[in-house]
C-alpha positions as CSV (number, residue, x, y, z in Angstrom):
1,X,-29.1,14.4,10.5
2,X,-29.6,12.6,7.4
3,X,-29.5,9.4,6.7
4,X,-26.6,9.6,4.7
5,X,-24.1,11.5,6.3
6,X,-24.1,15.2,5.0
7,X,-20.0,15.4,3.2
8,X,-18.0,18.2,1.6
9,X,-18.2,17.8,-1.9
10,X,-14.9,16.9,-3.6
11,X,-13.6,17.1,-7.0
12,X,-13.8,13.4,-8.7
13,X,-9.9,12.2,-9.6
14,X,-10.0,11.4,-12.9
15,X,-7.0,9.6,-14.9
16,X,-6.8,8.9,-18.3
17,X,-6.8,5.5,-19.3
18,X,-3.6,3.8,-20.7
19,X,-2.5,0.2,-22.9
20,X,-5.7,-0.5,-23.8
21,X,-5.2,-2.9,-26.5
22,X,-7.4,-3.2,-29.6
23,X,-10.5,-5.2,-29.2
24,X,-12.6,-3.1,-32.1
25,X,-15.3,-2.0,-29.4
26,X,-15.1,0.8,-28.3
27,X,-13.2,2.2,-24.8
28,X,-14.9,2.8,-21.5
29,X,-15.1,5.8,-20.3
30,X,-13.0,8.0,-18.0
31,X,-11.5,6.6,-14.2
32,X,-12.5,8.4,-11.3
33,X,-10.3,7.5,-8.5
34,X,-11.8,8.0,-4.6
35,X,-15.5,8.4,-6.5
36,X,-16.9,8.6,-3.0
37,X,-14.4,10.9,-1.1
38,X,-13.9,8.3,1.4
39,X,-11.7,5.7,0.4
40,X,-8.5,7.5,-1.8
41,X,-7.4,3.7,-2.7
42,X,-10.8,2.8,-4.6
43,X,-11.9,3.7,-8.2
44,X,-15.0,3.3,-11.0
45,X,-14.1,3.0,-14.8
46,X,-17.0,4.4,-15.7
47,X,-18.8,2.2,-18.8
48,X,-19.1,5.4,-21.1
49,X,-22.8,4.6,-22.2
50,X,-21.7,1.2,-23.2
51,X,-24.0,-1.7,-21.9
52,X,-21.5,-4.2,-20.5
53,X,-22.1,-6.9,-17.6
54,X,-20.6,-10.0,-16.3
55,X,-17.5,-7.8,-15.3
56,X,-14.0,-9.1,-13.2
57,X,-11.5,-7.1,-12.1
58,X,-8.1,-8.1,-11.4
59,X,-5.4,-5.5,-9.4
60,X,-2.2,-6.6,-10.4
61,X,0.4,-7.2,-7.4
62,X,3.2,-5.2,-7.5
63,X,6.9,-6.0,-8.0
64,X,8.3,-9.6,-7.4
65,X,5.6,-11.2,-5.3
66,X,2.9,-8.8,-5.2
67,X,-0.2,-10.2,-4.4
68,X,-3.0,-9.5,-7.4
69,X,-6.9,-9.2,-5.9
70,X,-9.2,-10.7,-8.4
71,X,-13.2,-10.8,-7.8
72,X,-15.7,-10.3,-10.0
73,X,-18.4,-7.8,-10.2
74,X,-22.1,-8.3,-10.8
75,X,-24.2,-6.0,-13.1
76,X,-26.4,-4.6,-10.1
77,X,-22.9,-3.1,-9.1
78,X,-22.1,-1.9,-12.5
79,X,-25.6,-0.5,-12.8
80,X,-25.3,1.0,-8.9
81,X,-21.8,2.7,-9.4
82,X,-22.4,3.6,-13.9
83,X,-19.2,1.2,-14.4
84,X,-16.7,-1.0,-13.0
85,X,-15.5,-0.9,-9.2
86,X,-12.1,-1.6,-8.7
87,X,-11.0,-2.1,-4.7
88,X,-7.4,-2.1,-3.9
89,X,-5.0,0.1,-5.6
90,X,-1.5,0.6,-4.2
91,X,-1.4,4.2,-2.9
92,X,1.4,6.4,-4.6
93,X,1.7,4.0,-6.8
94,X,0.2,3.4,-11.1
95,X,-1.6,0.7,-10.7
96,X,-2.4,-2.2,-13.7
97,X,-5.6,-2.7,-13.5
98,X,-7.2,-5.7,-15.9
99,X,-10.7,-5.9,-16.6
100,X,-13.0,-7.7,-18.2
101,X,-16.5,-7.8,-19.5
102,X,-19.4,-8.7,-21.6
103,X,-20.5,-6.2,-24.6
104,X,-22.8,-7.1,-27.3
105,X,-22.5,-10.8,-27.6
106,X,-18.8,-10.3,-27.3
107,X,-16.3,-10.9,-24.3
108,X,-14.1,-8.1,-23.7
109,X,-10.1,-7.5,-21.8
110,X,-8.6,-4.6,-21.5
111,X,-5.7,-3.2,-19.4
112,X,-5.3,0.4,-17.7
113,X,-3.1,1.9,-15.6
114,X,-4.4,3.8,-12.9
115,X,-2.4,5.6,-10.4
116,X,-3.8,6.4,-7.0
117,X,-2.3,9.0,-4.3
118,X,-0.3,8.5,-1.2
119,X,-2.0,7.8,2.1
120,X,-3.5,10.7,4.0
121,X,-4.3,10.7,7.6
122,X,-4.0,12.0,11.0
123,X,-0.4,12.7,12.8
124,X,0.9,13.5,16.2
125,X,4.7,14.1,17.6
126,X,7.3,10.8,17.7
127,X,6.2,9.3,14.6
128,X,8.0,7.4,12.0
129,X,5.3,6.3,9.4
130,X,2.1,7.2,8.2
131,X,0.3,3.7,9.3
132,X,1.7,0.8,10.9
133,X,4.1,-1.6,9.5
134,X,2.8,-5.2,8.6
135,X,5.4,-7.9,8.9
136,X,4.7,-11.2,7.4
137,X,6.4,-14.4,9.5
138,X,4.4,-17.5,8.4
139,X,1.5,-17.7,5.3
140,X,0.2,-20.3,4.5
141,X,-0.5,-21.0,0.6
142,X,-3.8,-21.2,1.1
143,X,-4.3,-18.0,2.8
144,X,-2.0,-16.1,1.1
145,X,-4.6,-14.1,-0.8
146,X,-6.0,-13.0,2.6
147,X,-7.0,-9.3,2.8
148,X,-7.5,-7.9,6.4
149,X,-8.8,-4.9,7.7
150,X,-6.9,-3.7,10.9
151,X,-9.1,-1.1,13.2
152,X,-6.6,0.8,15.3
153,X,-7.3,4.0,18.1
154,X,-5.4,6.6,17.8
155,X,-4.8,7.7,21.7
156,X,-3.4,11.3,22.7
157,X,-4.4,12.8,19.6
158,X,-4.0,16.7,20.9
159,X,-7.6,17.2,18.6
160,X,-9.7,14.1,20.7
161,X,-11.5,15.1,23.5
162,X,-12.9,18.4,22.9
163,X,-16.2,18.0,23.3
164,X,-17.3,16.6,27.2
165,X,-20.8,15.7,28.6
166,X,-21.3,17.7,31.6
167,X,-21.0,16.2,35.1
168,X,-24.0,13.6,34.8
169,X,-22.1,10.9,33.2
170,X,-21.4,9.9,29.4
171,X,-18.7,8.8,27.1
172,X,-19.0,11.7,25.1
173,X,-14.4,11.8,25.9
174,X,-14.1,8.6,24.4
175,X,-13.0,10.6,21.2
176,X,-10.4,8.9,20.0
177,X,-8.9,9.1,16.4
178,X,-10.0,5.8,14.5
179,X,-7.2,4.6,11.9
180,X,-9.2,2.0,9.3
181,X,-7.2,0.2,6.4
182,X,-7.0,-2.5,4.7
183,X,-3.4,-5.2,3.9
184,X,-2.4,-8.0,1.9
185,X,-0.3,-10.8,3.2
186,X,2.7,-9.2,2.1
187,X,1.7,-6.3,5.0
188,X,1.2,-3.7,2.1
189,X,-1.5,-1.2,1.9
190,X,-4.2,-1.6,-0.4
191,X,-7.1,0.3,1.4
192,X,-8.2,2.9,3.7
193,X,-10.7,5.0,5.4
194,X,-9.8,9.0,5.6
195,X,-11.2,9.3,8.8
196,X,-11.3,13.4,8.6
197,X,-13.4,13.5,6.2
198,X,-15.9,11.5,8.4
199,X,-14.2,12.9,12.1
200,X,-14.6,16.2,13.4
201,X,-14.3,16.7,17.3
202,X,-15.8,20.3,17.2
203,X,-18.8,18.8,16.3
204,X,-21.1,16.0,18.4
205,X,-22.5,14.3,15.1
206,X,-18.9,13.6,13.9
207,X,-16.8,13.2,17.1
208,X,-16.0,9.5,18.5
209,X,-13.8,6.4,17.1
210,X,-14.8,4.7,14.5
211,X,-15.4,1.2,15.6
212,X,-16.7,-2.4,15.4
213,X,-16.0,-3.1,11.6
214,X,-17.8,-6.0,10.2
215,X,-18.4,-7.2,6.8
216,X,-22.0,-7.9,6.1
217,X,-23.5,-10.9,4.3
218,X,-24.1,-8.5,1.8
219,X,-20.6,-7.5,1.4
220,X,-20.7,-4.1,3.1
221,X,-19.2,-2.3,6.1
222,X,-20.6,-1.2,9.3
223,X,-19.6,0.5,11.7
224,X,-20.3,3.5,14.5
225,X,-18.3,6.1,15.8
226,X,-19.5,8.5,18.5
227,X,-22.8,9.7,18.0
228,X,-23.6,7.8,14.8
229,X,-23.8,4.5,13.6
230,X,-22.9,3.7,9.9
231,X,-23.4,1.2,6.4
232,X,-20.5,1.8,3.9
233,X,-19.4,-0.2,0.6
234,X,-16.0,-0.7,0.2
235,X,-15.7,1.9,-2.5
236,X,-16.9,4.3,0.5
237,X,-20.6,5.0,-1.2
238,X,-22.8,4.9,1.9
239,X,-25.5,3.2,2.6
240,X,-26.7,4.9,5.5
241,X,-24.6,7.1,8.2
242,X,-27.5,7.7,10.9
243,X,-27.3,9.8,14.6
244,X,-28.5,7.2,17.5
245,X,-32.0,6.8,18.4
246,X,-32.8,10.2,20.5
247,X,-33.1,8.0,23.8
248,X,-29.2,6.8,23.3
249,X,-26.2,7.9,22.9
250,X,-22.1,7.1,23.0
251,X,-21.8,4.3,20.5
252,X,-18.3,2.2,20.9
253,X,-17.1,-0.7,20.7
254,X,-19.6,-2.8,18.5
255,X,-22.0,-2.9,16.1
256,X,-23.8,-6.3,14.6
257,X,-26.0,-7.7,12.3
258,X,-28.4,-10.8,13.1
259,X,-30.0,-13.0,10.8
260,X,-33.0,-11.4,11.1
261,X,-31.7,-8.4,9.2
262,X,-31.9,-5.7,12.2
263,X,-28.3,-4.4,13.5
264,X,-27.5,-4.7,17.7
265,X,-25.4,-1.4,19.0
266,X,-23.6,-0.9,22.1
267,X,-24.8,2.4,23.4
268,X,-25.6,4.2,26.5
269,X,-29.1,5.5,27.9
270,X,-28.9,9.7,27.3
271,X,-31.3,10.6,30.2
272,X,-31.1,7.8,32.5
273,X,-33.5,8.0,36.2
274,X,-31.9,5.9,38.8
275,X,-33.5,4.4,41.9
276,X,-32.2,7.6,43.7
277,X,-33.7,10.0,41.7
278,X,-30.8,11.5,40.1
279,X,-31.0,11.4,36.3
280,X,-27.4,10.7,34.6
281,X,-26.2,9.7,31.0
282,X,-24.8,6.2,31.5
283,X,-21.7,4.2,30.4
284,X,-21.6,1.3,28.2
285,X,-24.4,-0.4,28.9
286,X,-27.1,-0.3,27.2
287,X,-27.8,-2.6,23.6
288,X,-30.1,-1.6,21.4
289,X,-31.7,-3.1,18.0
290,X,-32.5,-1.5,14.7
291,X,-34.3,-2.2,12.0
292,X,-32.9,-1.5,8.5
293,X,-34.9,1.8,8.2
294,X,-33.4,2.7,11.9
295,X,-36.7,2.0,13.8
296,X,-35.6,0.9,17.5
297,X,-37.1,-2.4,17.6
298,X,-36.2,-3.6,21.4
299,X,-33.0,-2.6,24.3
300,X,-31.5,-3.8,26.9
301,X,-30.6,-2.3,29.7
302,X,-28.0,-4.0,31.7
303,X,-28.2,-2.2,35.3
304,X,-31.6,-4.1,35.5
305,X,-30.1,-7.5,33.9
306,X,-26.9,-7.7,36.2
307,X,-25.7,-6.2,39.3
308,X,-24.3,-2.4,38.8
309,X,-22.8,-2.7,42.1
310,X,-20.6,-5.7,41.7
311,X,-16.8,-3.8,42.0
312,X,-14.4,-7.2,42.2
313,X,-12.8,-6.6,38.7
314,X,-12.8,-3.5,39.0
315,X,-10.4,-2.6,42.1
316,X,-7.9,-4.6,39.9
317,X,-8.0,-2.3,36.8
318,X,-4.6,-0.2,37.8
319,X,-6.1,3.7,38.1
320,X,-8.6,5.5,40.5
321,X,-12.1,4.2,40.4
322,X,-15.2,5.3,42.1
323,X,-15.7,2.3,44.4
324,X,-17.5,2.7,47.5
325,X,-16.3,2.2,51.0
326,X,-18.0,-0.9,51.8
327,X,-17.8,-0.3,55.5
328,X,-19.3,3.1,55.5
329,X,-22.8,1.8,57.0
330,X,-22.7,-2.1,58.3
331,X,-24.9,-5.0,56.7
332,X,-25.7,-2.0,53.8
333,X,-25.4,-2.7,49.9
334,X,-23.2,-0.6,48.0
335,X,-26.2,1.2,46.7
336,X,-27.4,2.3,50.4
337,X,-23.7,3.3,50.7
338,X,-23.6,5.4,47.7
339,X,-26.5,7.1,48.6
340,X,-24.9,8.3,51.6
341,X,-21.7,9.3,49.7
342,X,-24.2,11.8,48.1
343,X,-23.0,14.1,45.3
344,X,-19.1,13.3,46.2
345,X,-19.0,10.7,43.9
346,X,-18.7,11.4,40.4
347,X,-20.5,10.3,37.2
348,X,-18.8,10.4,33.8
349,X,-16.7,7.4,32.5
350,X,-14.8,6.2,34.7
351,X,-14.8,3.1,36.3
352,X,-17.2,3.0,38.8
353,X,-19.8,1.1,40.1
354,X,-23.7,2.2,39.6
355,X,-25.6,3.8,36.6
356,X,-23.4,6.6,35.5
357,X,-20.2,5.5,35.9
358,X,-18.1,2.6,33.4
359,X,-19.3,-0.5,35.8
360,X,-20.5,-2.9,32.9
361,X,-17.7,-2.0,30.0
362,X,-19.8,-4.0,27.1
363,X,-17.3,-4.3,24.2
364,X,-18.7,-7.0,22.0
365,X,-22.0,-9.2,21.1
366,X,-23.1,-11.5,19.4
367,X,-26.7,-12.9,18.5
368,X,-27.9,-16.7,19.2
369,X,-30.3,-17.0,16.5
370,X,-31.4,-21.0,18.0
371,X,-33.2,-18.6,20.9
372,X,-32.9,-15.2,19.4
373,X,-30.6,-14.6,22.6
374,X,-27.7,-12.0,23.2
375,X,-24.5,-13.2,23.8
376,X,-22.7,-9.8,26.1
377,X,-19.1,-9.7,27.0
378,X,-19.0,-6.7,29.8
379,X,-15.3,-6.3,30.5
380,X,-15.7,-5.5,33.9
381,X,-17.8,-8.3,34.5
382,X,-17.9,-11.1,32.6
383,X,-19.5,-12.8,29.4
384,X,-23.7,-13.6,29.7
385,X,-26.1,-15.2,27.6
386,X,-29.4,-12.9,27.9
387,X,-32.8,-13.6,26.5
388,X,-35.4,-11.6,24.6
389,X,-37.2,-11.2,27.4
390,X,-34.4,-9.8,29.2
391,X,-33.6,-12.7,31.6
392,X,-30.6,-14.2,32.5
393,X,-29.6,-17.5,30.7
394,X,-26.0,-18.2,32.0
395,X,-23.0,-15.8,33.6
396,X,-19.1,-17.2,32.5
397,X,-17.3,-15.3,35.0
398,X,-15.6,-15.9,38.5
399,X,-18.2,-16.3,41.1
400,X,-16.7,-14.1,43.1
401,X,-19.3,-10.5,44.1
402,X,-22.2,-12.0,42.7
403,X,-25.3,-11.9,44.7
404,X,-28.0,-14.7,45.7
405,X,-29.9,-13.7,42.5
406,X,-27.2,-14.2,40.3
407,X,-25.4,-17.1,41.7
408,X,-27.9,-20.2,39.9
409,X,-26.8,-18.5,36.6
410,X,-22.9,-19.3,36.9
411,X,-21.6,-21.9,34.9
412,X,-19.9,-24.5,36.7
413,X,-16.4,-25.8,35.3
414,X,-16.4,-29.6,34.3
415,X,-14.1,-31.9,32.4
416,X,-14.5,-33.6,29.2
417,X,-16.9,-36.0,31.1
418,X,-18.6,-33.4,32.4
419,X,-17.5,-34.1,36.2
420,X,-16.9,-30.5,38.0
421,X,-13.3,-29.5,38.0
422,X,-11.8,-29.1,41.7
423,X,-11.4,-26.0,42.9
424,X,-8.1,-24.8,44.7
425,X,-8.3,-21.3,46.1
426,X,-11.3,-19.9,44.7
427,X,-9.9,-21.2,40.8
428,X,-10.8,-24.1,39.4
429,X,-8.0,-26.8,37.7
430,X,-6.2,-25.7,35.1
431,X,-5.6,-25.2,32.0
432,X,-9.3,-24.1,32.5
433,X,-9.4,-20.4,33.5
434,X,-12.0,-17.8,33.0
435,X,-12.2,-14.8,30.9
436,X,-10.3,-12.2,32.7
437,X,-11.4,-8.2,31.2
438,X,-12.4,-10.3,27.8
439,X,-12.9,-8.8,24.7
440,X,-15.5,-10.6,21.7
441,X,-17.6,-13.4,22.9
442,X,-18.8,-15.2,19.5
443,X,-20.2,-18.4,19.2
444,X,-18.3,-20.5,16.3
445,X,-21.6,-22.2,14.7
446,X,-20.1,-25.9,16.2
447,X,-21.9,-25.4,19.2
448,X,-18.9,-23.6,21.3
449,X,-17.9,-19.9,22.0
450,X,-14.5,-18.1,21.2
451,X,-13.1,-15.3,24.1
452,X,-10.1,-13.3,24.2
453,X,-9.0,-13.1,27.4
454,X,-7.2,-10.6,28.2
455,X,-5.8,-11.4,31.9
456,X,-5.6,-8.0,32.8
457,X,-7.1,-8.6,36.5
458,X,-6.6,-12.1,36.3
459,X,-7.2,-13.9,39.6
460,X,-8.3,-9.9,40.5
461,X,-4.6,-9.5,41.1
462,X,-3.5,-6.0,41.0
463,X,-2.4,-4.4,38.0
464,X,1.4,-5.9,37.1
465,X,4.0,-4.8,34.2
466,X,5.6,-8.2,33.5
467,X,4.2,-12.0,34.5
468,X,0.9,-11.5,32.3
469,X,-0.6,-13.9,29.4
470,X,-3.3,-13.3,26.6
471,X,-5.2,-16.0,25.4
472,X,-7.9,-17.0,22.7
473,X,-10.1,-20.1,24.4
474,X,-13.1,-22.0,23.1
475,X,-15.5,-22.7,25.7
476,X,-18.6,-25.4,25.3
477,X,-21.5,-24.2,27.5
478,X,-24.3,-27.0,28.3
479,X,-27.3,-24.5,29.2
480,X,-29.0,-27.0,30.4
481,X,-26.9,-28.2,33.3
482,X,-25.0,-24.7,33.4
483,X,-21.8,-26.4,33.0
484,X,-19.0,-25.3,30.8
485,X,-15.8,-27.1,29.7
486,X,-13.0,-25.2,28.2
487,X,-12.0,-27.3,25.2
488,X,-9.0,-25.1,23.7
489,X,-6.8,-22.3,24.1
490,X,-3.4,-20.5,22.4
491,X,-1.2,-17.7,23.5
492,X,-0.7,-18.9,27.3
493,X,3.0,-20.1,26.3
494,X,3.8,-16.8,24.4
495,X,3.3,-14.6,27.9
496,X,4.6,-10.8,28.0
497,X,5.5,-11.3,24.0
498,X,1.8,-12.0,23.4
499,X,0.2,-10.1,26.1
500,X,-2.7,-7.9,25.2
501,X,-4.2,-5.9,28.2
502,X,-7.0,-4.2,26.4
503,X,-8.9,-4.7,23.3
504,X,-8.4,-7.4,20.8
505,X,-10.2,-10.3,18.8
506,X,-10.9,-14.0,18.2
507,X,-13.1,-15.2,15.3
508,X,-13.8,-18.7,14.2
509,X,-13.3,-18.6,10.5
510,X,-15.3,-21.5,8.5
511,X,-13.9,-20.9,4.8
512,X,-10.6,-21.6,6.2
513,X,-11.8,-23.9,9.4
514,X,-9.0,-21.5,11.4
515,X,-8.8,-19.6,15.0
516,X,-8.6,-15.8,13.6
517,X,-6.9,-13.9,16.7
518,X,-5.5,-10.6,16.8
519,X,-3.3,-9.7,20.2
520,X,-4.0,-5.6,19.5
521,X,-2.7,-4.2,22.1
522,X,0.8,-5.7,23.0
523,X,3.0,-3.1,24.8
524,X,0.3,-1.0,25.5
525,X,2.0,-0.6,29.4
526,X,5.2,0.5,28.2
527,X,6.1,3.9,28.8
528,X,6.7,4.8,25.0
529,X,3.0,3.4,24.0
530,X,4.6,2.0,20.6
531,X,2.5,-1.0,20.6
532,X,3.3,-4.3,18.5
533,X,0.2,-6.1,17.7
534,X,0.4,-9.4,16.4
535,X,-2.7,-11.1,14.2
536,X,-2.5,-15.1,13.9
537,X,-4.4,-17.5,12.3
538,X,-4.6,-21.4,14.3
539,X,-5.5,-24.7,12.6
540,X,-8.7,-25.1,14.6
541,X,-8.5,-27.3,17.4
542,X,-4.5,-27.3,17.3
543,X,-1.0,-25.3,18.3
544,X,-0.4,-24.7,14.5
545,X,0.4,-21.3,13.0
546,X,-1.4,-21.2,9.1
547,X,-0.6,-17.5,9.1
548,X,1.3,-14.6,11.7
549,X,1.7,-11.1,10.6
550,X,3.7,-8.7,12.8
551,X,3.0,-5.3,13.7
552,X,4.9,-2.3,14.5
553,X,2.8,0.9,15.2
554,X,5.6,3.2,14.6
555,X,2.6,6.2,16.1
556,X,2.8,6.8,19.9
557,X,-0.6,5.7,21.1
558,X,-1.6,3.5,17.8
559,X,-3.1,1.2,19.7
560,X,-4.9,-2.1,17.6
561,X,-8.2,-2.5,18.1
562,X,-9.4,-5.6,16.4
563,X,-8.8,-7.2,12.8
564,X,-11.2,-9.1,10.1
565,X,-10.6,-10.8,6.9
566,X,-12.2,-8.6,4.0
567,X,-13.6,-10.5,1.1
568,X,-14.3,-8.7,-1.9
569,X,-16.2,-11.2,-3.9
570,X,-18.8,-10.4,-1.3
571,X,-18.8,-6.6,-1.9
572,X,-19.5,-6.2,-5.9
């Protein structure tokens, strides 16, 4: 593979400029809607030979209320794309498009129309709409110029899941559809990824779901999906779309970039020997960095850093697991036992216990730059701080199944004053509960870390339909003393309304000094798998609602992944 991933080549849309009024230079050149291929809703008014810079662009909003997006545009980018980008068209829709730019000594406006096509992507049986609807309840003035980009899986797709590993492990199944776009506070579409021209399960370098979206200081967009990891602008021109490292494979989940400039991947090991000989792909945990260029600088792998064999979360998880039985040779660890299971036990991702099976589930990280330490959140075990040298710094999780070696790391639950919380029944006092099958574990840069905890498994109750609460909580970890105090939390009082089993985000947002939180998943247990997702945005530290948009999925098996604000004075 390249390092730009190798694409079809497609006819550029161009359409003829309109309105412009008379400024007595002359006109730019012709609009190429979708220049890229990759994102329909995105154009370049190309500068016709002229030498302009010190561009803006604003999208007018359309109809009573539409929102506009305004950002300007930097001559590297007009030099980079031979003219002006403009970033959110209304699809199926003539867009007016204003502009504005410097030309010989003189500042020029113009208006075009541009009109860009409908929205294009993958279908199955039962459903009602094209992408989910987005329902605004409560914005905020402040916010209302918000752009967010929604990252949704597309389960029961009958094209996912062609393409299998063979019976030593991998995720190579987890081939899921990826539905990427982008909406304004008014819930309307103003960008999107066409995932097939990027998504092909007949083919291992382009099967997988598109994950782990994150905008970049920079202002671009990475990403992985499957077998591949990926650097995008938002006008789709990529930067680089690379395969994974030979030694790795199954990227999901997450992607991120430290301060350093290198990019941390959640991957597996693709030839993998275990203690017992037998040599598997694994599941979900491994991390690896990468350099710009795609050098692997460093990895971690996890069986080494935790215990593979701790299976308390996951006899909760609600389907068949590969747990071993515990009595099957007295005083024995599960690894001795599984040994004597012998080949009846089988690899592949599920959830298991050992290298080779889903026993770790990593779905997010983040990167401590004070120690240059990883922050992991392993769904089926917990969140852990781990350092460059691969050592254990703290473990937020029940203590419940974890060994000798692992018990100094837990953290121990204290108060405000830092005096230990009592403990009733193996839980300590509430409102402070752990992460229960979390998803994202970022610090907030004022000294805390945001979870969303699920509460699938919470208490390692079994699985249960009704009686189940989300949350987003802030926790304040004192590595010293291994203490941590929980010092907020919403969602608890919305219950089955707000109840996310799987996936999901909360992100500390600074420009805004808000709780960004995305329940993804809601109604994922019903039969009819039309979820509802909700994204909110708190005051930090408080109960109050800046901003809620609703969502209906109106797709059997749309399930939300996670959401992120998209700021497009970053990207040009």
């Amino acid at each position: 593979m390249t390092d730009a991933l190798e694409l079809e080549a497609v006819p550029e849309g161009v359409c003829v400029t309109a309105g412009i009024p008379n400024t007595g230079a002359a006109g730019l050149g012709p609009i190429v809607v979708n220049p890229y291929g990759v994102a329909p809703l995105t154009a370049i008014i190309r500068d016709g030979g002229l030498a302009i810079s010190a561009a803006e662009v604003r999208v007018k909003g359309r109809g009573v209320g539409g929102i506009d997006i305004h950002y300007p545009v930097s001559d590297r980018a007009l030099w980079t794309h031979g003219g002006i980008p403009v970033f959110g068209l209304y699809p199926d829709h003539v867009n007016t498009v204003e502009v504005s730019y410097w030309h010989e000594g003189h500042r020029i406006d113009q208006r075009l129309d541009i009109y860009a096509p409908p929205v294009r992507l993958p279908v199955v049986a039962g459903q009602t709409a094209i992408l989910p609807q987005v329902i605004p309840v409560t914005v905020a003035p402040e916010l209302r110029h918000r752009l967010y980009l929604f990252n949704h899986l597309l389960v029961g797709h009958p094209d996912s899941g062609r393409l299998r590993w063979n019976a030593d492990g991998g995720a190579a199944e987890w081939d899921q559809i990826a539905i990427t776009w982008i909406a304004d506070t008014r819930g309307e579409v103003r960008w999107y990824l066409d995932i097939e021209r990027l998504r092909d399960s007949n083919r291992l370098d382009r099967l997988g779901s598109s994950m782990g979206f994150h905008q970049t200081q920079d202002g671009k967009l990475i990403f992985g999906q499957g077998q591949t990891y990926a650097k995008y602008d938002l006008l789709g021109r990529p930067i680089w779309h690379r395969a994974l490292p030979a030694k790795f494979a199954d990227f999901s989940h997450e992607i991120r970039a430290t301060a350093k400039g290198t990019y941390l991947l959640r991957v597996a090991a693709s030839d993998y020997r275990r203690t017992d000989g037998k040599r598997v792909r694994t599941v979900r945990d491994h991390i690896i960095e990468v350099d710009e260029s795609g050098d692997v600088v460093d990895f971690w792998d996890l069986n080494k850093v935790l215990d593979p064999y701790r299976a308390d979360l996951l006899h909760t998880l609600g389907k068949a697991a590969v747990l071993l039985p515990v009595g099957a040779k007295p005083g024995a660890s599960l690894e001795e036992n599984e040994r004597l299971e012998g080949d009846r036990l089988p690899f592949g991702d599920i959830p298991g216990v050992g290298a080779g099976r889903n026993w770790a589930h990593v779905n997010a990280i983040d990167h401590d730059p004070s120690d240059d330490a990883l922050i992991v959140s392993a769904r089926h075990q917990g969140v852990f701080k781990i350092g460059r040298d691969k050592s254990l710094k703290w473990i937020l999780s029940a203590p419940k199944g974890w060994g000798e070696r692992y018990r100094p790391y837990l953290l121990t639950p204290v108060d405000a004053a830092g005096n230990p919380l009592p403990i009733k029944d193996g839980n300590p006092a509430p409102p402070f509960d752990w992460p229960w099958t979390q998803h994202t574990a970022w610090l907030t840069g004022k000294g805390t870390l945001t979870v969303f905890d699920n509460g699938w498994g919470r208490h390692f109750a079994e699985t249960r339909l009704t009686g189940n609460y989300s949350r987003a909580v802030e926790y304040r970890i004192d590595e010293k003393k291994r203490t941590v105090e929980q010092v907020w939390e919403y969602g608890r009082e919305r219950g089955d309304a707000w109840y996310s089993p799987v996936t999901s985000v909360v992100q500390y947002r600074p420009d805004s000094d808000t709780q960004l939180i995305y329940s993804a998943s809601i109604g994922f247990l019903t039969a009819e798998k039309l979820t509802t997702p909700v994204l909110t945005e708190v005051r930090y530290g408080t109960q109050e609602v800046v901003l809620e948009l609703q969502l209906r999925s109106r797709q059997p098996g749309n399930i939300g992944y996670r959401a992120l604000v998209i700021d497009p004075a970053l990207a040009f």
